[in-house]
N, C-alpha and C positions, 0 to 999 in steps of 0.2 A: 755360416761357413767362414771361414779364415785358412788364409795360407802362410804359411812359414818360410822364408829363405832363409838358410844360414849361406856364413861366409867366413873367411879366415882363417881356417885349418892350415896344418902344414907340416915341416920338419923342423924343429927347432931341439939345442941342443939341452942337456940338465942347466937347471939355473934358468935356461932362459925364460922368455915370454911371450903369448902370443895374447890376443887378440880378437874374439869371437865376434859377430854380429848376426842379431838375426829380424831381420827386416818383417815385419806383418803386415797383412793388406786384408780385405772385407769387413767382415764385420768385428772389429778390432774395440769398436767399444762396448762391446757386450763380454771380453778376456777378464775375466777375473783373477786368474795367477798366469805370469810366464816363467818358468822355470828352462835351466839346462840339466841335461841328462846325460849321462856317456854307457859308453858299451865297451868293453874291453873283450877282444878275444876270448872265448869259451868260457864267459862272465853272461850274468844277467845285467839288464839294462839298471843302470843306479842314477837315483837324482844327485844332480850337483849342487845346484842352488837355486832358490826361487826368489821371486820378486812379487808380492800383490800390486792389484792396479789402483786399488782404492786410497790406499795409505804408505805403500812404498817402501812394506816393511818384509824385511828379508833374512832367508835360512838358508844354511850351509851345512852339507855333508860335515863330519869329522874330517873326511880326511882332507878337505880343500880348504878348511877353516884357517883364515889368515893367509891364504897363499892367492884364493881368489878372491874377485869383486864382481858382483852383479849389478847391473845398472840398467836402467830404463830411458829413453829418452820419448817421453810423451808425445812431440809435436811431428817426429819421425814414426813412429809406432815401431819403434827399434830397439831390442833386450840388447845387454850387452855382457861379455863374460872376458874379464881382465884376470888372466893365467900368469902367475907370478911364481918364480921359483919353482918351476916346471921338473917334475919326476920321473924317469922312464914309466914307474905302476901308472903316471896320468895318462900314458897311452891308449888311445881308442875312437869311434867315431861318435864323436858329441851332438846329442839332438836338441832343437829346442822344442819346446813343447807349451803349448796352450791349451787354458779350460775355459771352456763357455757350457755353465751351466752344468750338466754333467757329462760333457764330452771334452774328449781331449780331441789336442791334433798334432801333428809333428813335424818337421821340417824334415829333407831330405837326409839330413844330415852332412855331419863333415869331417874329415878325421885330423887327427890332431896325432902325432908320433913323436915321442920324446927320446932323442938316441945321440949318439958320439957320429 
């Protein structure tokens, strides 16, 4: 088992940036990928970007490609998702998500709203 908290969501305006975190705790070293996911209004749930635990090699959506950054901090068991040049379309609430083995898991999620 493994739990998820995300953090960081917010209101931020085009252009800007925010900041995601998402904390892990149990059995966190048995996580073979952490990815973030978003959901946008009367959308399916879409990966944003993933992270592997073994080698720290990492994939990006099209559409976030260059604007975000995924990051890991090993000794926290903390993902991280650096939002750059922020879009109204990035609008939605952003999951993080973990696999162990062939189960995933999700965090509560957090929303993230990009407006004037």
């Amino acid at each position: 088992q493994v739990q998820l908290v995300e953090a960081g969501g917010g209101l931020v305006e085009p252009g800007g940036s925010l900041r995601l975190s998402c904390a892990a705790s149990g059995l966190t070293f048995r996580i073979v990928i952490m990815s973030w996911y978003r959901q946008a209004p009367g959308k399916e749930r879409e990966l944003g970007a993933a992270v592997t635990s073994v080698n720290g090699n990492t994939n990006y959506a099209d559409s976030v490609k260059g604007r975000f950054t995924i990051s890991r901090d090993k000794a926290k068991n903390t993902v991280y998702l650096e939002m750059n040049s922020l879009k109204p379309e990035d609008t939605a609430v952003y999951y993080c998500n973990a696999v162990l083995g062939y189960k995933h898991y999700w965090g509560q999620g957090t929303q993230v709203t990009v407006s004037t």
